[in-house]
VOGU-3710 file (C-alpha; in Angstrom, 3 decimals, decimal comma):
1> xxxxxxxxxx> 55,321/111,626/67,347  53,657/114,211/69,635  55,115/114,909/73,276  51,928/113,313/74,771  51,920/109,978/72,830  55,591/109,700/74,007  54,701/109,729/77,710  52,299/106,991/77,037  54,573/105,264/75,275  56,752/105,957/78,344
11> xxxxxxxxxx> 54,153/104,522/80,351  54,191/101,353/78,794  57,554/101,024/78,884  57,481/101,459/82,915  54,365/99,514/83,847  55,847/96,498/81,805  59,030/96,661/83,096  58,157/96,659/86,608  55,742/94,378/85,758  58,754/91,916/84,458
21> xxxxxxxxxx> 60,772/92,861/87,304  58,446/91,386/90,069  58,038/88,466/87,599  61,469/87,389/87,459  62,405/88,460/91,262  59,339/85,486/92,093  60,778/83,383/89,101  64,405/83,614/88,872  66,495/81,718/91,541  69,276/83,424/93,166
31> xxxxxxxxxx> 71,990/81,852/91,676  70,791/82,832/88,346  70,520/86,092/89,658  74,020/86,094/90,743  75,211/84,668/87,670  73,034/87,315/85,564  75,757/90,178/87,881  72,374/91,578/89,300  73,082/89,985/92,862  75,643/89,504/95,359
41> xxxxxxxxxx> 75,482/86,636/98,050  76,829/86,832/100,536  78,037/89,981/101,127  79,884/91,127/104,400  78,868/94,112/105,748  81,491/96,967/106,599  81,514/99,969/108,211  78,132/102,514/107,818  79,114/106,430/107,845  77,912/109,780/106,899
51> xxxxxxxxxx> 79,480/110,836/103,698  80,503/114,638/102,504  76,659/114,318/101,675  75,296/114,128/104,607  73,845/110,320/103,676  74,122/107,100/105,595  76,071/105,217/104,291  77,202/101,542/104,321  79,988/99,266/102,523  79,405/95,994/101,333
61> xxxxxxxxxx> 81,567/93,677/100,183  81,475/90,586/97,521  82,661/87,259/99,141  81,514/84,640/96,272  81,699/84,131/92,531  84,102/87,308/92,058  84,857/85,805/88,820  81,532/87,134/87,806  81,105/90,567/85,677  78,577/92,752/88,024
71> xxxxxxxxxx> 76,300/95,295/86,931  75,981/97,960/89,749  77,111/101,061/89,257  76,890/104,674/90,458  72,914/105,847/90,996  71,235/101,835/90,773  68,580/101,439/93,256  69,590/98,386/95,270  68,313/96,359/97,905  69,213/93,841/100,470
81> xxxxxxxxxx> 67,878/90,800/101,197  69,168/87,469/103,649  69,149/83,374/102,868  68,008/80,831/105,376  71,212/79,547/106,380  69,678/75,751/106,569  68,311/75,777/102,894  70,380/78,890/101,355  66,618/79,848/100,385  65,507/83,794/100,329
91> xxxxxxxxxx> 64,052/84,400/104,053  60,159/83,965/104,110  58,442/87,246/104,927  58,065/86,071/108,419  61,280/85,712/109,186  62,182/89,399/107,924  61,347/92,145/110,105  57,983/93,419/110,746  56,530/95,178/107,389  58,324/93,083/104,910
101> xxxxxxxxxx> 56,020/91,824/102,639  56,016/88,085/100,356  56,069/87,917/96,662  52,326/87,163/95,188  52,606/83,192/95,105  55,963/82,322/96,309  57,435/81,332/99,665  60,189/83,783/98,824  60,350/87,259/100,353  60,213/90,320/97,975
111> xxxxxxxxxx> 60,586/93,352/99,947  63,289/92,590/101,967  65,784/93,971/104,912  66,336/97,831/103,344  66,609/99,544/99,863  69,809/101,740/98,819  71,256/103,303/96,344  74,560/102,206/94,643  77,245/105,416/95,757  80,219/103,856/94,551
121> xxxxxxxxxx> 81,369/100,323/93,149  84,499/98,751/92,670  85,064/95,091/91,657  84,242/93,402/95,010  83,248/96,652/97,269  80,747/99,060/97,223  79,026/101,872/99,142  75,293/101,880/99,150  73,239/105,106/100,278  70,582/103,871/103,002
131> xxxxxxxxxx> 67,589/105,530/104,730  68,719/107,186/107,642  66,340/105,223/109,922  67,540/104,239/113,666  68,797/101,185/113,564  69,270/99,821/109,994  72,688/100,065/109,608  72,758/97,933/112,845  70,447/95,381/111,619  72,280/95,007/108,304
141> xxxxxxxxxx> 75,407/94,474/109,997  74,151/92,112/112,888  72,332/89,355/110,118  73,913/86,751/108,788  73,555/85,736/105,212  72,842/88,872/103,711  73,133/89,421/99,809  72,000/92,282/97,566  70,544/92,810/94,211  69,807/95,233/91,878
151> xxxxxxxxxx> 66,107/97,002/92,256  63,304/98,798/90,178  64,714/102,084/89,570  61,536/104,143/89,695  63,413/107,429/90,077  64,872/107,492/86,045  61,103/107,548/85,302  59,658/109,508/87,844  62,098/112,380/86,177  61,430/111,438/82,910
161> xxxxxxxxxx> 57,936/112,003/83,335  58,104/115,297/84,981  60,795/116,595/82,406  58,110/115,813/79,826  55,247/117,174/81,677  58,062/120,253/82,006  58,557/120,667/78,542  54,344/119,855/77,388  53,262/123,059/79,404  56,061/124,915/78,638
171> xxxxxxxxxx> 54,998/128,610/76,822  57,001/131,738/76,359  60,672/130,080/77,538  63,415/129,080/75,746  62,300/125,318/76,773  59,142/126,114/74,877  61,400/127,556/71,392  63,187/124,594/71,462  60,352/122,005/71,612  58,394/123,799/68,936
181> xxxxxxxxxx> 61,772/123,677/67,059  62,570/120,099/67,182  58,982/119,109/66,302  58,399/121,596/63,272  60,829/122,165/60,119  61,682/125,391/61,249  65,279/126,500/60,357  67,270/126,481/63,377  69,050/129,583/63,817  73,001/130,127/63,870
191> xxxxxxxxxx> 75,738/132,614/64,496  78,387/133,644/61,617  81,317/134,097/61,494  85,097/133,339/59,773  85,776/129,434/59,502  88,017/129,020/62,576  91,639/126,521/61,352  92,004/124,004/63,909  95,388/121,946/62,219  95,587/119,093/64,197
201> xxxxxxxxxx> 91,783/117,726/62,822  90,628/116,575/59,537  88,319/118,601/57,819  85,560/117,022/58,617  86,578/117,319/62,420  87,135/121,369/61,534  83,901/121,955/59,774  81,936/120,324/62,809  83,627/122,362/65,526  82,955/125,026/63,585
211> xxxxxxxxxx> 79,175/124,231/63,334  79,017/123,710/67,004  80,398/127,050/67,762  78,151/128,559/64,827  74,740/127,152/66,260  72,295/128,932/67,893  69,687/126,670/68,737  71,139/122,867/67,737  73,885/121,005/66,551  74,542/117,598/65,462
221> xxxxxxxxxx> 78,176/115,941/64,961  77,099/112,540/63,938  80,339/110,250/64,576  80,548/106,883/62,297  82,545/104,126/64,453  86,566/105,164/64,473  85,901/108,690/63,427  87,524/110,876/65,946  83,944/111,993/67,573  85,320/112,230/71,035
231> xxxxxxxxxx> 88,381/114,177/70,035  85,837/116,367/67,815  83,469/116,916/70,600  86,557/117,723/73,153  87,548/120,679/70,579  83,983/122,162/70,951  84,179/121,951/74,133  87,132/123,612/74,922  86,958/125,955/72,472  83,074/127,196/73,187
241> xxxxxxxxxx> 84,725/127,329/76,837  86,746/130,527/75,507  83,117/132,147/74,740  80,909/130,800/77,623  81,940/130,875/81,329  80,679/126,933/82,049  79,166/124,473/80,188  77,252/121,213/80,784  78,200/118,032/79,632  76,074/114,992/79,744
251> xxxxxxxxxx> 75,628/111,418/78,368  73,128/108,382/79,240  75,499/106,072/81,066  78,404/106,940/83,362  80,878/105,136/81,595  80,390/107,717/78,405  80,203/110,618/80,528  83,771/109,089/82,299  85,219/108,890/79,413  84,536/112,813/77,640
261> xxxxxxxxxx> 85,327/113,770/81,221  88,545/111,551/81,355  89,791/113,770/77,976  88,776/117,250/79,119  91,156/116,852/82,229  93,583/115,669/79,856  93,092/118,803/78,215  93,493/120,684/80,929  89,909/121,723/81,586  88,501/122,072/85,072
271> xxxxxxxxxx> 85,265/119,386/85,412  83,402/118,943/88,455  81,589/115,455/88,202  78,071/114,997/89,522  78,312/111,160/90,069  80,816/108,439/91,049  82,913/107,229/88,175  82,761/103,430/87,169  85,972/103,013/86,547  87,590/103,684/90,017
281> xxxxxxxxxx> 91,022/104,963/89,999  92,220/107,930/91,708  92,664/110,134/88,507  88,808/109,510/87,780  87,712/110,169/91,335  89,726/113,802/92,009  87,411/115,891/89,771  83,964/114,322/91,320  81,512/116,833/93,385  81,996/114,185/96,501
291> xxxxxxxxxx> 85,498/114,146/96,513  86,378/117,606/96,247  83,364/118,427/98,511  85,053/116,764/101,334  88,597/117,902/100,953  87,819/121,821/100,614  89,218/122,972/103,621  85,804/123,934/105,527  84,931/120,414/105,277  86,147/119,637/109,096
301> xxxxxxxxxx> 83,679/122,125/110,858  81,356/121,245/108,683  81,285/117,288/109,795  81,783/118,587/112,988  78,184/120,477/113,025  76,484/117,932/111,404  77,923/115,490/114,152  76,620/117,534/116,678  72,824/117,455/115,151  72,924/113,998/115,182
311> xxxxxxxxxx> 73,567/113,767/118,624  71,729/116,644/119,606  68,918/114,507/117,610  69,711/111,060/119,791  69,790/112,634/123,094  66,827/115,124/122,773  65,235/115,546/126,882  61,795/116,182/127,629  60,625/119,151/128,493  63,752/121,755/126,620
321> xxxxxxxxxx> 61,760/121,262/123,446  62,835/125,167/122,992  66,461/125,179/124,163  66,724/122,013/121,886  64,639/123,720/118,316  66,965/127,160/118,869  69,849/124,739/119,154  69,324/122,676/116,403  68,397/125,560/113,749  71,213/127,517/114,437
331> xxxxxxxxxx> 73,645/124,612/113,987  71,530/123,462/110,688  71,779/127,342/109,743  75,579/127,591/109,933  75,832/123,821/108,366  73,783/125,786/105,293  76,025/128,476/105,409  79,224/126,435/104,925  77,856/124,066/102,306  76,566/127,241/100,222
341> xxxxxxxxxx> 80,810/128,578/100,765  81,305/125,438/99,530  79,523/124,622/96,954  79,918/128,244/95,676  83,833/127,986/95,519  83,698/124,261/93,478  81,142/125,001/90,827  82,931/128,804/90,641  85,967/126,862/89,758  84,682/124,516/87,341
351> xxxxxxxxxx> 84,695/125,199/83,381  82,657/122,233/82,865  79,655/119,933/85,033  79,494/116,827/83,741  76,727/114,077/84,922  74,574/111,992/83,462  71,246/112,851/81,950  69,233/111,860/84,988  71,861/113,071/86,814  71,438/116,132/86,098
361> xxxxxxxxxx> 68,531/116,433/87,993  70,653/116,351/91,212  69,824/118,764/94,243  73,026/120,293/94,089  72,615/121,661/90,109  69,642/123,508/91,759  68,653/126,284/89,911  72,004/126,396/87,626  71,491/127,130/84,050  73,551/126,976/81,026
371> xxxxxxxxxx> 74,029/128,635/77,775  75,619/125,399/76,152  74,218/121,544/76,988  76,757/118,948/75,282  75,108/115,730/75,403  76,901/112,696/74,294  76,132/109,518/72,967  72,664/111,151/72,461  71,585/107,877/69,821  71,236/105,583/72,756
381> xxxxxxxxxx> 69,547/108,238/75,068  65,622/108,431/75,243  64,087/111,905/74,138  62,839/112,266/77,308  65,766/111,768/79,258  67,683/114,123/76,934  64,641/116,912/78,404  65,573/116,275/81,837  68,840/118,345/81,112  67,733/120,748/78,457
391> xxxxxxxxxx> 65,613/122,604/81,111  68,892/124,049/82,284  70,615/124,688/78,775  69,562/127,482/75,973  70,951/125,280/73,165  71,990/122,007/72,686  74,969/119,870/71,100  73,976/116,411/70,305  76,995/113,808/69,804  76,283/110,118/68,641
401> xxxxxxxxxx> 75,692/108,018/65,652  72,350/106,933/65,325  73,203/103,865/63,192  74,721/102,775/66,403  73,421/100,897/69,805  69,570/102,044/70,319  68,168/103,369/73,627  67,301/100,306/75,281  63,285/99,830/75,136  61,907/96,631/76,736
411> xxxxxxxxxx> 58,034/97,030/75,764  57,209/95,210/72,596  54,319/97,571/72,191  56,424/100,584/73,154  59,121/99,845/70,870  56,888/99,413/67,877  54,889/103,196/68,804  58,263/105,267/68,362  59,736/105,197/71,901  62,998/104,025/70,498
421> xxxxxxxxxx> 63,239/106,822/68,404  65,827/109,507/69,711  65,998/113,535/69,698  68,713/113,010/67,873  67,570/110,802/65,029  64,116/113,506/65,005  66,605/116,166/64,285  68,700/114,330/61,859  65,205/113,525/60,306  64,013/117,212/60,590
431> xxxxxxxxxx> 66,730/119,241/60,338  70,167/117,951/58,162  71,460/121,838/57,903  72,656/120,683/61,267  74,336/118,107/60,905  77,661/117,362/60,497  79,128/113,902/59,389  82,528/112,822/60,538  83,993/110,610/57,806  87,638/109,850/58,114
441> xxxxxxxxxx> 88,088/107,018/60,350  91,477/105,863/62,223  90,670/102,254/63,704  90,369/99,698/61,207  91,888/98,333/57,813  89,697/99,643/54,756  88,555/96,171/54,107  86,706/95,980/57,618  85,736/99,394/57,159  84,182/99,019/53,617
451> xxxxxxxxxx> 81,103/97,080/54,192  80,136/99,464/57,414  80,918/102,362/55,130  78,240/101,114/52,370  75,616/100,020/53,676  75,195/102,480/57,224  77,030/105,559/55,663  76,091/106,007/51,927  79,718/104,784/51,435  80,892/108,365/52,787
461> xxxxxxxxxx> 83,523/106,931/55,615  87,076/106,591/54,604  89,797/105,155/55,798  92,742/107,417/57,345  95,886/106,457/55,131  97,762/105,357/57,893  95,053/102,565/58,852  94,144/101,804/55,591  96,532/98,583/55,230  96,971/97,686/58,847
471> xxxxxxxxxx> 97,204/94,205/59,723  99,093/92,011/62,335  100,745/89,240/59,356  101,734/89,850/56,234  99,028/88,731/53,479  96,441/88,038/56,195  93,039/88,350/55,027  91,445/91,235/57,484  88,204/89,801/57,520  86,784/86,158/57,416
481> xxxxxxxxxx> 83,814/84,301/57,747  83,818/80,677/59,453  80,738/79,002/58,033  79,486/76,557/60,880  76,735/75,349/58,740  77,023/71,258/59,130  79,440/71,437/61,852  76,672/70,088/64,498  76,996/73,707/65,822  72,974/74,619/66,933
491> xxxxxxxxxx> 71,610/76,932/69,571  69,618/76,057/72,346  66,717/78,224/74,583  68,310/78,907/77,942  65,655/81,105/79,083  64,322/84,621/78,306  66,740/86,394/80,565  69,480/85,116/78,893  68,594/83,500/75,465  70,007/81,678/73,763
501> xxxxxxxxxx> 73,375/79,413/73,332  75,831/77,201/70,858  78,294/75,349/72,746  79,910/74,188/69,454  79,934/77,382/68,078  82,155/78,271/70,958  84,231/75,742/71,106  84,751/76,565/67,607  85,586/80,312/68,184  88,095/79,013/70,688
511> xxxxxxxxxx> 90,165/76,684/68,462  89,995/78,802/65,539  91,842/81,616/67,707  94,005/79,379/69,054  95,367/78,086/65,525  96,010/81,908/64,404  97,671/82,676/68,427  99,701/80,129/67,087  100,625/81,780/63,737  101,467/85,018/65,478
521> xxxxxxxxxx> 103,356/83,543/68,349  103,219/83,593/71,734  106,218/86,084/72,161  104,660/88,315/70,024  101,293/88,525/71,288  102,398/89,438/74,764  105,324/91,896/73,596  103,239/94,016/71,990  99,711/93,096/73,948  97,878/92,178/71,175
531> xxxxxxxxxx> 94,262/92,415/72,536  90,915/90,407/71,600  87,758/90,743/72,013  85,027/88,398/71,725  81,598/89,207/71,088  78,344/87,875/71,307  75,358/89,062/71,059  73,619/86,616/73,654  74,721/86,802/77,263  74,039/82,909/78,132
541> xxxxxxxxxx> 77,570/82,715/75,281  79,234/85,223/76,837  79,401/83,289/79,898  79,957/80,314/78,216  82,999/81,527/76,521  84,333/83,029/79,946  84,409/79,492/81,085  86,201/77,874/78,762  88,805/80,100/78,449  89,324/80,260/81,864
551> xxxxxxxxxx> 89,457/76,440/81,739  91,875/76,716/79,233  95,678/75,970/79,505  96,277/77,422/76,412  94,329/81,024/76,713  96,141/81,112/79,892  99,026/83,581/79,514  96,441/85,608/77,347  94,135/86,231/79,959  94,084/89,842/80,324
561> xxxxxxxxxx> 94,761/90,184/76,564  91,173/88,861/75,944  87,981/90,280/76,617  84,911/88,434/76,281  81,287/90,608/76,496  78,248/91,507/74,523  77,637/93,256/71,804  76,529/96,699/74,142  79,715/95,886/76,425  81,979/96,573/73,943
571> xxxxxxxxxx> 80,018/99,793/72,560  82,930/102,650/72,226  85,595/100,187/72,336  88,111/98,601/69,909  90,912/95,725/69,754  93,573/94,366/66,883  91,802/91,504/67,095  87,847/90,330/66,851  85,998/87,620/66,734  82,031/87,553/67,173
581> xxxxxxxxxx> 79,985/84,977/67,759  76,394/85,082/66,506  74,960/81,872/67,893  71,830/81,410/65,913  71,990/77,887/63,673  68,298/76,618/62,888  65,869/76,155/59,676  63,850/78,262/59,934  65,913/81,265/59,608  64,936/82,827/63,145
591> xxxxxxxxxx> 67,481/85,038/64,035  65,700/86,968/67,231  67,337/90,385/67,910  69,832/89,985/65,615  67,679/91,438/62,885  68,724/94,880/64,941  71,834/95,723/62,318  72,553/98,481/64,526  74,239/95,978/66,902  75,869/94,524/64,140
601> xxxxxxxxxx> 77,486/97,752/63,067  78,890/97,660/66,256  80,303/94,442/66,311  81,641/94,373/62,963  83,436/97,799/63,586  84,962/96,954/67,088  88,020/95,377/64,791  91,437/97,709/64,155  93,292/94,502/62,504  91,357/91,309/62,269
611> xxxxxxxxxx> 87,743/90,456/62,387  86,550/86,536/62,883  82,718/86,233/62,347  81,683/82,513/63,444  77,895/81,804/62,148  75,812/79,834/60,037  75,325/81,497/56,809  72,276/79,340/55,673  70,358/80,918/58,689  71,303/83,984/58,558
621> xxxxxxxxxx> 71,093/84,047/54,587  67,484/84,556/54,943  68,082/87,977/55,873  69,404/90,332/53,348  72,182/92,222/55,336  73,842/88,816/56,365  73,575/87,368/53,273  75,384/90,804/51,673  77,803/90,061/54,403  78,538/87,072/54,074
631> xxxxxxxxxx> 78,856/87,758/49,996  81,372/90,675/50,644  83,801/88,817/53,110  84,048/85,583/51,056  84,496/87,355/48,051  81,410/85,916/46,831  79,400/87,024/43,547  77,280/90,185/45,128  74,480/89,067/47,036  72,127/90,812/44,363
641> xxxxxxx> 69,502/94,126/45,193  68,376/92,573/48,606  69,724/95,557/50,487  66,741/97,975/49,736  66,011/97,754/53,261  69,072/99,691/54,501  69,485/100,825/58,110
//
């Protein structure tokens, strides 16, 4: 697929999702909003401040339904919007201020109070970035019945474009080598050298930090569920650190690029983080750019300057329009001077920048470049996001398993051109001298292992020997299948936000976890914090299982033990214990977005101990991988040759 079908494709994808967006901000209530985690109402409003950035800023808190999981996060466009406190309706448009426009036929108001962007969220707080207009910060704090909710995020695109457009016209660069690389079977160049011995990693592990370090141009580590990729990528890291001053580190979402920079600083490595972490502790928030911005020690004039502007700004006189200019431009001058010290003296320190891939388009990375661009999780990144970053890099490392969780693609139409296909899957394609396959795993028994191992990975993965018998009793079966064919169990259409749900099937999920709680024993479970997690792949279950164990008496002690999300929520993580829900129960064999046995490899892989799949197997026995699935953990006669049409 050429560079300039892509950005069409890209097109698509952005005029139908904001298209979709304004449809379901007209057609979606707020409470389904809120219970979707894309709104709070109401909020209070806190304080409003300048931060080390030199944006407005303003905190809002949650005050309702903090039982519900949200879904802001560092760099989300937001906005904010208030009720009529009579009805608890969205404010008509003339009741907003002046300019606020009305969605196309509704009585609700679209563009509401102000638009922000998500600086930093917690479980019931946040800070949102605001336009530093007169007033605003005032007005939010002053109206009653305020609430906010999540917003197009044009910007993502806006980059992606241009980093396409970037690397389209590009001739005579390194930019340009690369693209003609990745779209041509040209051998990618590499360095050589003795095999480095690295001990503590398998050989596998060995042989791919050795490739990293070996590559001139591009390198693959391609990281099978359990197999060590993030201690494997860490390695490279550190030990390409001993040849390169700095290196950049990205990854699509800020949770992934947490958690490679969580294990660098465990390694000891310096990293400066362009973002705001989404798990807030203070261990995660000491190594970001904002933090250590505003506790080098020329912070305090600095504030002080910028103070002074401001007010220089508010009390401007008439008639001293040059006394005023001279005195604002040499304050702004010696403001530039100090954040240049600054700035200077934190990315001098730093080994490696770590951000996000659109992230990495932030001001302050202006004009850095790299010899070395690490980008993680790189399956579930589009190719053009993955260009946004390479502009500053002169080779790349791409980290991720491309049998994995897909770049998320809303667009029917885009989805079927090729959007969803990744860099990373083009070079696997193009390329295989480059990659290297991880294959001993060291999270689950062999016998939830196997079936991943066959069908995504040519049977290459192995389990590590001290995994390969794991279990929590003794002659448990590891993995089992609860038919809930004829049980009464059927799904029902909840709407296309949400899709679809089968209250028996969870009721069933419940009680069948309960009975094997019971086996293990309550004393146990909470000695040695046996975990759960429960997954489904429909988000209208989800919630429905959140309910009813928190309506349970039973599940109560367990609580924190148990985790209940979807089948992208629990991407990257693991627990002793698993059950998945898969919802679908009709006759015609429709299973909707299950068919993706990408998620699937997640969920059935999430498992170190025990894995619970609750489904009906005459639905999803119309499709071949189930029906192998189902064969292989009943012990079933094999399902025959169906599985020609392998991942």
């Amino acid at each position: 697929m050429s560079l300039l079908r892509q950005k069409a494709l890209l097109q698509t994808e952005y005029d139908e999702e904001k298209e979709n967006f304004k449809r379901q901000m007209q057609a979606l209530g707020l409470p389904r909003r809120i219970r979707r985690g894309d709104a709070w109402h109401p909020v209070r409003i806190g304080r409003s401040y300048y931060n080390s950035l030199n944006q407005l800023a303003i905190e809002v808190y949650r005050t309702a339904d903090d039982d519900i999981e949200h879904n802001f996060e560092f760099g989300k466009p937001v906005c904010f919007f208030h009720t009529d406190e009579a009805t608890g309706r969205e404010a008509t448009a003339d009741k907003l201020p002046t300019g606020k426009t009305q969605a196309k036929g509704t009585a609700k108001a679209f563009d509401l109070i102000a638009t922000g962007t998500v600086s930093y969220a917690d479980t019931d707080r946040m800070v949102v970035v605001i336009p530093d207009k007169t007033g605003l910060a005032v007005t939010l704090q002053n109206t009653e019945n305020v609430g906010v909710q999540l917003f197009f995020d044009e910007t993502s695109y806006k980059l992606m474009f241009e980093a396409l457009d970037r690397v389209i016209r590009a001739k005579g660069n390194r930019l340009a080598y690369l693209r003609d690389l990745f779209y041509s079977k040209q051998k990618a160049q590499t360095f050589s050298f003795d095999t480095i011995k690295f001990p503590w990693l398998n050989t596998a592990q060995e042989l791919a930090v050795n490739n990293v370090l070996r590559a001139k141009d591009v390198a693959v580590v391609h990281g099978p569920p359990g197999t060590g990729k993030t201690t494997t990528l860490v390695e490279a890291i550190y030990e390409t650190l001993k040849r390169e001053s700095q290196v950049l580190v990205c990854a699509q979402s800020n949770m992934a690029v947490d958690w490679i920079s969580e294990k660098l600083v465990d390694r000891g490595v310096a990293v400066l983080r362009i973002g705001n972490p989404t798990r807030v502790n203070d261990k995660m928030l000491s190594f970001t750019y904002e933090r250590r911005f505003e506790s080098h020690p020329d912070y305090p004039e600095l504030w002080s300057i910028r103070k002074a502007i401001r007010q220089l700004r508010q009390n401007r006189k008439r008639g001293s329009a040059d006394n005023w200019h001279q005195k604002v431009e040499r304050l702004k001058s010696r403001a530039t001077e100090i954040e240049c010290r600054i700035n200077a003296q934190l990315f001098g320190e730093a080994r490696v920048i770590a951000s996000t891939l659109v992230g990495s388009a932030n001001h302050v990375l202006s004009g850095q470049k790299y010899t070395t661009l690490f980008i993680d999780e790189a399956a579930q990144a589009l190719e053009a996001a993955c260009w946004i970053a390479m502009k500053r890099a002169s080779r790349v490392v791409l980290a991720g398993d491309h049998c994995q969780l897909p770049p998320t693609v809303k667009s029917f139409e885009a989805m079927r051109g090729g959007l969803a296909k990744t860099l990373m899957e083009r070079i696997v394609e193009k390329k295989p001298e480059v990659v290297t396959l991880l294959k001993m795993q060291y999270r689950m028994n062999e016998r939830i292992m196997r079936f991943s191992s066959d069908w995504f990975y040519g049977g290459m993965v192995e389990p590590a020997p001290e995994v390969k018998h794991r279990g929590i009793l003794d002659y448990d079966e590891p993995m089992v299948w609860i038919d809930t064919s004829g049980t009464e169990a059927y799904e029902q259409f909840v709407g296309e936000s949400f899709g679809r749900i089968n209250k028996r099937e969870a009721h069933l999920t419940l009680d069948t976890l309960q009975t094997y709680f019971e086996k293990i024993g309550k004393e146990r479970i909470l000695e040695e914090s046996i975990d759960v997690g429960i997954i489904s792949p429909y988000r209208a279950q989800v919630q429905y299982l959140r309910q009813l164990i928190k309506q349970s008496d039973f599940f109560r002690p367990y609580r924190k033990l148990i985790a209940v999300n979807t089948v992208d929520g629990f991407q990257g993580q693991e627990r002793d214990i698993v059950f998945i829900s898969l919802v679908r129960s009709n006759q015609e064999g429709q299973i909707g977005f299950l068919s993706d046995l990408r998620r699937m490899n997640v969920a059935i892989t999430r498992a170190r101990m025990k894995l619970v799949i609750m489904g009906n197997a005459e639905t999803l026995g119309h499709t071949a991988f189930y029906k192998k699935l189902y064969a292989y953990v009943t012990g079933e006669e094999d399902a025959g040759e169906e599985d020609a049409d392998r991942v």
